[in-house]
N, C-alpha and C positions, 0 to 999 in steps of 0.2 A: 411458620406456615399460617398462624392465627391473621398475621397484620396479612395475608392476600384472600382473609376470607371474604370479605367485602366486595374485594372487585372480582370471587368466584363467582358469587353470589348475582350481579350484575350485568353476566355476561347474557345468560336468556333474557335481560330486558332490553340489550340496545343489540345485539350482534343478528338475532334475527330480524329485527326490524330493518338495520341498515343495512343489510345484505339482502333484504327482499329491493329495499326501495334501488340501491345498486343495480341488481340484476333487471330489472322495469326500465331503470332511467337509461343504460347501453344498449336493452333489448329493444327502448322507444329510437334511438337517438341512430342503431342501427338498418331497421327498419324504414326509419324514414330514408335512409341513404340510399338503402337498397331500391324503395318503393322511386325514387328519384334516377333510377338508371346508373347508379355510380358501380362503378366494378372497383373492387377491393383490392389493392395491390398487397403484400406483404408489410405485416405490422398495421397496419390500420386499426384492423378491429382490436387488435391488442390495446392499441395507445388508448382507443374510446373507450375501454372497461377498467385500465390503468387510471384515467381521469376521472371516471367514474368511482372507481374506490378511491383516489386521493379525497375527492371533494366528500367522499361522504365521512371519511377518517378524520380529515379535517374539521366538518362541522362536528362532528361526533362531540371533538376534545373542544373544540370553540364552547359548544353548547353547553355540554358536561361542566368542563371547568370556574372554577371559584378564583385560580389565582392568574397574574397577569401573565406569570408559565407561559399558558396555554396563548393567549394572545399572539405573543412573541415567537412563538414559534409557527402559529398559523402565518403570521406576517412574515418570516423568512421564507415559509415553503411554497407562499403563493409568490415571494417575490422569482424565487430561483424557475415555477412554471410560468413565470410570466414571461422572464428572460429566455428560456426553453421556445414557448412559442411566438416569443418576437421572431426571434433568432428562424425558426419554421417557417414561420411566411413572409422573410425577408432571403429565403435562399430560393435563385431561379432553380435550381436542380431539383428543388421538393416542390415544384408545380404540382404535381398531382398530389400531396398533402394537402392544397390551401383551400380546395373545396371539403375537405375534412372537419378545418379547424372551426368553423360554426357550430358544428355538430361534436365537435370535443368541446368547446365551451359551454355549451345547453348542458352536456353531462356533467361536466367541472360542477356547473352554479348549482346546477338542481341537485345533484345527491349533496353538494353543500348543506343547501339550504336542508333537504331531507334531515341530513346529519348533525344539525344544528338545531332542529326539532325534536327528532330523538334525546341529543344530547340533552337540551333543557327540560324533557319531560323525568330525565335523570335525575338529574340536578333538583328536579324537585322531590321526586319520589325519595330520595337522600336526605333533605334539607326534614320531610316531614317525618322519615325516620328518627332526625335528630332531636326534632319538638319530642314525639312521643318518648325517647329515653330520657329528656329532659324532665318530661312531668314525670314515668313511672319513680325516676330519681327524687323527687320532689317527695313523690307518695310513700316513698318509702323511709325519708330523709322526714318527716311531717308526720305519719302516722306510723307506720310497722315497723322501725327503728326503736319510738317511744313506747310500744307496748311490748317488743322484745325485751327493753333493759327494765320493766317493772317485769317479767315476767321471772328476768333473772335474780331480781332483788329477792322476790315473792319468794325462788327456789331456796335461795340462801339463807334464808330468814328460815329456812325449814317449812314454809305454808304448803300443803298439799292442791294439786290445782282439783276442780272439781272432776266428777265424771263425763260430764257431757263437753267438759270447756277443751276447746280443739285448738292446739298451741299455732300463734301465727308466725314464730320463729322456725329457722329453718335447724332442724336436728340431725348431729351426725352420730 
């Protein structure tokens, strides 16, 4: 349970954000649809908040991620919605989809891109975690390490420490 403290720990920094920017980018993208006279047939507004969360999941792990994982896997998932909405506005039957898919695109790119700014604000806020355990390591590996093993010499040796001297080892 220790190794998913990290990503417990991470979820109030990108989950609200990219579910606020989510719910903005389908509530702008339907809106405008509406404000444009388009009447909704079934699954519409589904597909535009679908696309919405994809792009923003997507940039999420683009942003976040360190390894090329993440790349390769954005690049199959945008390949397979790409093929998804060729496939869409290449069938006369889904006429009334193709006035949609502009407004499924604007939601795809933008919580992308939202998700991709989240993500890298991650990815740093992570990276500067890692400097500071680096140096508290440093500090402790440089200084409170070296006064621990004289402290322990000092004990062994029978020296009494004084009154006021407040030990920087850690005592169990």
């Amino acid at each position: 349970m220790e190794s998913f403290s990290p990503l417990l720990n991470s979820i109030p920094i990108m989950i609200a954000p990219i579910l606020g920017g989510i719910i903005i980018v389908a509530a702008l993208c339907l809106i405008s649809l509406k404000l444009s006279k388009h009447s909704f047939i079934k699954g519409q507004v589904s597909f535009i908040i679908a696309l919405s969360f994809l792009g923003g999941i997507m940039g999420v792990i683009a942003g976040g991620s360190s390894s090329p994982l993440g790349q390769t896997l954005i690049t199959g998932v945008l390949g397979l919605v790409s093929a998804l909405l060729t496939y869409l506005l290449s069938k006369e039957a889904l006429r009334d989809w193709k006035v949609l898919m502009p407004s499924a695109m604007v939601a795809l790119i933008v919580s992308a891109f939202i998700g991709l700014t989240i993500g890298a604000n991650y990815k740093v806020l992570r990276e500067q975690h890692l400097v500071n355990m680096q140096k508290s390591q440093k500090l402790f590996e440089a200084v409170i390490l070296p006064i621990c093993l004289k402290e322990l010499e000092l004990r062994l040796q029978g020296i009494p420490e004084p009154e006021s001297y407040y030990s920087q080892c850690p005592q169990k």
